[in-house]
Steps between C-alpha positions, in 0.01 A plus 500: 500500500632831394500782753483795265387817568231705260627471163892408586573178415854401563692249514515187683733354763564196630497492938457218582703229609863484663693787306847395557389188325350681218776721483723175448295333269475811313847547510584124341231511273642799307823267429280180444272634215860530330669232523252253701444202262078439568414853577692725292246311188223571791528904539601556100187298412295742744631805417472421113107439585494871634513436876725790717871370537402585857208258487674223282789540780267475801345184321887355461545563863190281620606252284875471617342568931269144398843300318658621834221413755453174293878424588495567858227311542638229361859510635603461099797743314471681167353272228469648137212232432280681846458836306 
């Protein structure tokens, strides 16, 4: 839900959540959608179907926080093949 005053409609921020872990994941997802091998193809394909880089980036990040939570969870390394 926005909260936007009148006719002012700005823009949106995220505030939820942990920020120094969004301000990590943030942080390693501007090197990943470089060089990362499954979501580089997943924030160029995005942001060639007109999403925000900000948005396609955000999306990148949820998708690397769930490959990490998936390998904590299971006490498992790295695995190209989990992505």
């Amino acid at each position: 839900m926005n909260r936007d005053s009148g006719t002012y409609a700005g823009k949106q921020f995220i505030r939820g959540g942990r920020n120094k872990v969004r301000t990590v994941l943030f942080m390693s997802i501007m090197s990943a959608i470089q060089y990362h091998p499954q979501l580089k193809p997943m924030y160029e394909r995005m942001v060639t179907a007109g999403k925000p880089k900000k948005e396609a980036m955000v999306a990148c990040m949820r998708k690397q926080l769930t490959i990490l939570n998936t390998m904590v969870k299971n006490g498992t390394f790295w695995d190209e093949k989990m992505a």
